[in-house]
N, C-alpha and C positions, 0 to 999 in steps of 0.2 A: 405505220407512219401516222402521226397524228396530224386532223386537216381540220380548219378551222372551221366553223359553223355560224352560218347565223344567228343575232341573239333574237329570242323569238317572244319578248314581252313586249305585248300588244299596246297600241293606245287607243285610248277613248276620242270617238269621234267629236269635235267642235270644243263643249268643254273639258280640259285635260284631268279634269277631279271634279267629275262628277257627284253631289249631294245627294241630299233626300227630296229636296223638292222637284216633283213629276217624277221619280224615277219608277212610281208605281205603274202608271201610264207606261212608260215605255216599256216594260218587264212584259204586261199583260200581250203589248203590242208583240213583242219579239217570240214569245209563247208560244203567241196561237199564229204565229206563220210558219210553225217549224212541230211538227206533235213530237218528233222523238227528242227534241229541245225540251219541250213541256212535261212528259213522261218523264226524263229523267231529269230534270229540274225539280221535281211535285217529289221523287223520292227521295232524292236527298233532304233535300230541306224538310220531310216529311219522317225521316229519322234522324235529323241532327236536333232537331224540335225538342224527338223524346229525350235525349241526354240531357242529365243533368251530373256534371262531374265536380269532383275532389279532389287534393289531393294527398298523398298521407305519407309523414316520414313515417317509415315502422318504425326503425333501428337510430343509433344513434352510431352504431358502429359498423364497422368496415373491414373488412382483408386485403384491401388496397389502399397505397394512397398515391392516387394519382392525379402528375402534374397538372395543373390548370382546373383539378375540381373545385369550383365554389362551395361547395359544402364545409369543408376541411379550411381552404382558402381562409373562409370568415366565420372560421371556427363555430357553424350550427351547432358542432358535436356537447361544446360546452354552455350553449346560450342555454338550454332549457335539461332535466331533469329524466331521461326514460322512463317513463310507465314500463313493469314486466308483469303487471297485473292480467290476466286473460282477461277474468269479469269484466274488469274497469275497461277494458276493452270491447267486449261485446256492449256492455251498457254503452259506449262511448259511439259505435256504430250501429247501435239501434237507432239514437239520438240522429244521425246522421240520415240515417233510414226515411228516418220521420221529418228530418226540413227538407225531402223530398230530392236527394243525392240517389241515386241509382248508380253511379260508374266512379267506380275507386282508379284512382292511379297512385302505385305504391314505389316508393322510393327508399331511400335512406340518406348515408347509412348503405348496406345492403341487405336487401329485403332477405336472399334464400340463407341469410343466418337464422330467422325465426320463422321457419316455417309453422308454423302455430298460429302466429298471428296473421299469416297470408289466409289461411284457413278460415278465421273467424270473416276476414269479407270476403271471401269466397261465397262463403254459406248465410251470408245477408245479402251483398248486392249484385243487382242483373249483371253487371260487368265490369271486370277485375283485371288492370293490367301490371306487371311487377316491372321497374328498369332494375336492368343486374349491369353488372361488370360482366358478365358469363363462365366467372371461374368455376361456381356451383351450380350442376345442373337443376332445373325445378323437375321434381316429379311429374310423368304425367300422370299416374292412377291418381283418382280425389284432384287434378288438376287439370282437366279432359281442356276446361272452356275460355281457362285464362289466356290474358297474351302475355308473350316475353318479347321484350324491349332489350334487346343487348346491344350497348354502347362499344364504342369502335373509336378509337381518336389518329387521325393523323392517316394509318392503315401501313402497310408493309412490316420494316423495320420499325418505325415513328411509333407502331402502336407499344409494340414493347418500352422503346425509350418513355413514352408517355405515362404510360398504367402499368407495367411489370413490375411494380413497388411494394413489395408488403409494409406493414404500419411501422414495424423499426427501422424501414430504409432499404432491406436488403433488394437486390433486384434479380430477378428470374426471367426467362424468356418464354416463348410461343405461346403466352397468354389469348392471344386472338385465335392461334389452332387448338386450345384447350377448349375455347367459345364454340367452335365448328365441329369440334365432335362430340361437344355437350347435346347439343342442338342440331344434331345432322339428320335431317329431313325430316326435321318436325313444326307440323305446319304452324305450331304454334308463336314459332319465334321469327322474330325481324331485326335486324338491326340498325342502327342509328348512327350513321356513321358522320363523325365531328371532321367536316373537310379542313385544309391545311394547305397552307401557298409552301411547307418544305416539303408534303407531302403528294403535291401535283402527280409527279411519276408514278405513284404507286394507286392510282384511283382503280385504274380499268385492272388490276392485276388484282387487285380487293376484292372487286365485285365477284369479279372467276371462281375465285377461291370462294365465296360466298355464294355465288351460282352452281357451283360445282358439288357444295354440299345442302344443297335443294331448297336455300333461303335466298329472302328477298332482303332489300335496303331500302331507306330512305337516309339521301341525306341532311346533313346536318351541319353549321358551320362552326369551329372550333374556336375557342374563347377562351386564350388563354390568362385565365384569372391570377394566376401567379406570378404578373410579370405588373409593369407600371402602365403597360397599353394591350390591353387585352385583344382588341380588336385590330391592332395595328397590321397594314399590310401593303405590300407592296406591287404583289404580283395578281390583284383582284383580277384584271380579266381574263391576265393566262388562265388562273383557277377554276373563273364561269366558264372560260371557252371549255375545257376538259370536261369539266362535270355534263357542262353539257353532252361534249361530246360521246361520253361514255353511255349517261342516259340512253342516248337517240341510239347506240348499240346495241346496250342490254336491257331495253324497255319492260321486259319482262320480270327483272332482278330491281333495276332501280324504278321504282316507282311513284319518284319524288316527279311532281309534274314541272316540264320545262319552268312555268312562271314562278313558281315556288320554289325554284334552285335559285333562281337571279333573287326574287327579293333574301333569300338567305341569304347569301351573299355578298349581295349590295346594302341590303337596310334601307331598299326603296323599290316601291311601286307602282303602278303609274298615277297615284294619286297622291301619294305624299311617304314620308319618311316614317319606319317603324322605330316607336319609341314608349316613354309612358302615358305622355297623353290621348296615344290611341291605343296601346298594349292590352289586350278583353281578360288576362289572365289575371288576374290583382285579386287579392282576397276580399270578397263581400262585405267580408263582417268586423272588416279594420276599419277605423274613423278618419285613417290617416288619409285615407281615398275617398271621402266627402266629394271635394271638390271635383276630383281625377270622377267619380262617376257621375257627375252631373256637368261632364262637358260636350257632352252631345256625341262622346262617340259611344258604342257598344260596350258592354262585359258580358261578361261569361255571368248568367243568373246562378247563386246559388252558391259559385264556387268559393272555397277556401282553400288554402295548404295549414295542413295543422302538422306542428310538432311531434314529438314524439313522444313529449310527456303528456299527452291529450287534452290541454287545456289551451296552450298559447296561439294565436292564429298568425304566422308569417306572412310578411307584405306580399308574398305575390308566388309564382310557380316556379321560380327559380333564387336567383341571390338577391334580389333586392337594389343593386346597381346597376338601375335602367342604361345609364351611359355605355357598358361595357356587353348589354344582354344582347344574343343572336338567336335564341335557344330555339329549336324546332319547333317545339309543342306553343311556344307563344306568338310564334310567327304566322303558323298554321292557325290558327284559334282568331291570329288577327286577319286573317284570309279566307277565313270561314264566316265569318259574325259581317261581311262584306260586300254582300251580294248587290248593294244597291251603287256599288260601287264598278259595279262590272251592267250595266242595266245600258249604257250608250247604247248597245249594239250588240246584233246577234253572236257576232263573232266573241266579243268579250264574255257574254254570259254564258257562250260553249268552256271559253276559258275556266269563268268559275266552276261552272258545274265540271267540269274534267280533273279540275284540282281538287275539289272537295270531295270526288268519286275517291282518287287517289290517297289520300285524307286517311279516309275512311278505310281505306283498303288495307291499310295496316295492322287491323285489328283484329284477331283470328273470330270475336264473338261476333262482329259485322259481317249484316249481309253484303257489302261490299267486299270480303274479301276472297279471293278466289275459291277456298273450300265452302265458300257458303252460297253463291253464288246462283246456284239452281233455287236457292230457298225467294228470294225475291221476287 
């Protein structure tokens, strides 16, 4: 029987959106009355430091096409040109090497069609993570250290109706149990699962199944790009209450932290609304975000999404239609680059530092995440 749960996203004591002024003062303060606060406060931020991420279409091409992908949606496939060059490749991620990029996140497209070129940043950067679909398994010999990111939409039935699509239309089933025995107890893989208000019923039977074959989730909120309102919705807090509720079950499987499910969800935190003028993922090296990085909030140092023909640089980590974006990784990324934003109070910045632990815990090369975990 499902029972409802408190929502458990905190406020900030006095002011309700706390700034940059004194919040150093008060961080110091909260610190040093709390050491195992300050210990792991010191490590995360003490490895989120060393990141410096990218992110890279490989492919232009795909084995699926499914509903609500923005990729496909706003037709990437055809804006720019595929590179199948290796060289121009390796040249292209030495380049990357050297503006001081360490951690590839590789997309498409889907990446385990050119296993070739997952290899060339393999064998350049500290840390390599591929999103699949999960129809193709990745190798693990020669892929010991990467992470797999398998996406998940809707879950149950939904995920079929959603993604069982080959490129000419035809539709096939148990795509998500093709994912689970791709990746059946390998610690490398995680999934990302795009929650859904038709999908409510099927959240806690997702994770089981996904528990059951010795992987974890975070989720993620679904965004369906194919339609005229992507984010439209009706049943938001049946959906928070569920997600929630399921978390707080299988704490172990979902690892997405309580405050990090509501702002996915919602598109608000307790300090303001996620959108573009605070979104940290936006490409560096576009002119178009002048203004966007010189408004006081945060970005991601360094980051770019490049194309696939290795020259063009896309606006930002996802489609480029801020209005319509929920995407996990941009949400996260704007909940990580935030910490002074959680500085009120002790209680908040336990908050941060628990979410950014979590974060991070998705990565098989992080020492956050459980197989690594003695290494810390």
């Amino acid at each position: 029987m499902k029972q409802d749960v408190t929502i458990t996203l905190p406020s900030a004591r006095g002011n309700a959106a706390p700034g940059l002024t004194g919040w150093g003062q008060r961080l110091r303060e909260s610190l040093a009355a709390d050491p195992e606060l300050e210990a792991r406060f010191n490590a995360v931020r003490q490895f989120s430091a060393g990141i410096r991420s990218s992110e890279y279409h490989l492919t232009n091409a795909c084995n699926l096409r499914c509903k609500g992908c923005w990729f496909f949606t706003y037709e990437f496939e055809k804006s720019t040109k595929e590179n199948t060059s290796l060289d121009d490749l390796r040249a292209f991620v030495r380049a990357e090497v050297g503006r001081g990029v360490n951690t590839a996140l590789l997309i498409g497209g889907e990446p385990t069609l050119v296993m070739d070129r997952i290899a060339v940043y393999r064998d350049a950067m500290d840390y390599v993570t591929i999103s699949t679909n999960g129809l193709k398994p990745l190798p693990l010999e020669g892929f010991e250290d990467l992470t797999v990111a398998i996406s998940l939409f809707g879950g149950g039935p939904l995920d079929d109706e959603l993604r069982a699509i080959r490129p000419g239309g035809r539709r096939f089933t148990d795509l998500f149990e093709t994912a689970l025995e791709n990746y059946r107890d390998d610690p490398r893989a995680g999934y990302i699962y795009a929650l859904t208000e038709k999908g409510i019923d099927y959240i806690e039977d997702t994770v089981r199944r996904i528990r059951a074959h010795g992987s974890r989730v975070h989720f993620n909120f679904y965004s369906s790009y194919d339609t005229d309102d992507p984010l439209y919705a009706e049943r938001t807090r049946e959906l928070l209450v569920e997600a929630l509720r399921v978390q707080a079950a299988y704490p172990e499987t979902v690892i997405s932290h309580p405050y990090s499910i509501e702002v996915m969800i919602t598109g608000r935190s307790h300090w303001g609304e996620f959108g573009y003028d605070v979104c940290p993922s936006i490409s560096s090296g576009l002119p178009a975000h002048h203004d966007r990085a010189r408004n006081g909030n945060p970005v991601l140092p360094k980051f770019n999404t490049w194309a696939a023909d290795l020259e063009t640089v896309q606006f930002c980590c996802t489609s480029g239609h801020c209005e319509s974006c929920r995407d996990s990784q941009a949400v996260f990324s704007w909940l990580m680059v935030s910490p002074h934003r959680f500085a009120d109070s002790p209680e908040l910045l336990w908050t941060w530092v628990k979410l950014a632990e979590s974060y991070w815990s998705q990565f098989y090369w992080s020492p956050f995440h459980p197989a690594r975990a003695g290494q810390r």
